[in-house]
MIDOLUM-786891 format. One line per field, with one value per residue (C-alpha): x, y, z. Coordinates in Angstrom, 3 decimals. Example, Ala and Ser with C-alpha at 12.3 -4.5 7.8 and 13.67 -1.06 7.14 Angstrom:
REM MIDOLUM-786891
east 12.300|13.670
north -4.500|-1.060
up 7.800|7.140
REM end
This chain:
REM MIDOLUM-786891
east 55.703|53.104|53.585|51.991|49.709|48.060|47.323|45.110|43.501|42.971|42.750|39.681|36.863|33.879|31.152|28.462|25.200|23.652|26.498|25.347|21.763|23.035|24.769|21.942|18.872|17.164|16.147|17.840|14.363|15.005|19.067|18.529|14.873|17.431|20.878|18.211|17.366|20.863|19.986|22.741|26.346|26.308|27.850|31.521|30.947|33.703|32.116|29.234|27.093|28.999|28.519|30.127|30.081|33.272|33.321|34.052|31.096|28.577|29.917|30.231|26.701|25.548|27.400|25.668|22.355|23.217|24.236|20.728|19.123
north 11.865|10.297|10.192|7.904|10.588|10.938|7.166|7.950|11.069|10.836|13.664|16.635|15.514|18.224|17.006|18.224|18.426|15.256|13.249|14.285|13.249|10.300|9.403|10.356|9.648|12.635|15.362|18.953|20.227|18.740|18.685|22.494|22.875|20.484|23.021|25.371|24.250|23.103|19.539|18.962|19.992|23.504|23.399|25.680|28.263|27.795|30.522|32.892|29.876|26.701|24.929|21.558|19.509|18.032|14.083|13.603|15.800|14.294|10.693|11.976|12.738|9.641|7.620|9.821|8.373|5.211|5.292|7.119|3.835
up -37.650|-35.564|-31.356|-28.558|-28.138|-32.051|-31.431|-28.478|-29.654|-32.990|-34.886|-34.505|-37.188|-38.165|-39.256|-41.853|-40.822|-43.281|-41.357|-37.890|-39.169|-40.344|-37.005|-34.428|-36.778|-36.383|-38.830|-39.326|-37.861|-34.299|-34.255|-34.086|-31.546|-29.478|-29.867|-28.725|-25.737|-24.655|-25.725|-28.441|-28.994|-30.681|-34.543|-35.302|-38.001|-40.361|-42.622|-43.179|-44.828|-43.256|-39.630|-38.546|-35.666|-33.729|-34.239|-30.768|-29.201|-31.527|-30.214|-26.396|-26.952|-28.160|-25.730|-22.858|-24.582|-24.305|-20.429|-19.601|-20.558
REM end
C-alpha cells in the first residue's frame, strides 16, 4: 500500500560507485581525493568489500553544482 507521502519521497536508492561516475562524470580517482577533503557525499558500507551512495545525496550534490554557477 502506497501513501501521499511514498509519492513525494520516493524510496532511498544506493548507488554503486560506476553509477555515481556515471552521474557526476568524474573518475573513481577524484570521487574519493574529493570524499577526502569533505568535497563529496561519503559512500555507506554495506559490507567489508561493498560501498554505495544514497541517490538523493549524490543528486543534492549535483544540484548544489549547478546553483554555484
Amino acid at each position: 500500500m502506497t501513501t501521499d507521502s511514498d509519492s513525494i519521497h520516493p524510496p532511498e536508492r544506493l548507488l554503486r560507485l560506476a553509477e555515481v561516475r556515471h552521474r557526476v562524470g568524474l573518475g573513481k580517482t577524484m570521487i574519493y581525493a574529493m570524499i577526502g577533503e569533505g568535497r563529496f557525499p561519503k559512500p555507506y558500507k554495506i559490507t567489508a568489500a561493498a560501498a554505495r551512495w544514497s541517490e538523493r545525496e549524490v543528486d543534492a550534490w549535483i544540484e548544489g553544482l549547478i546553483r554555484e554557477h
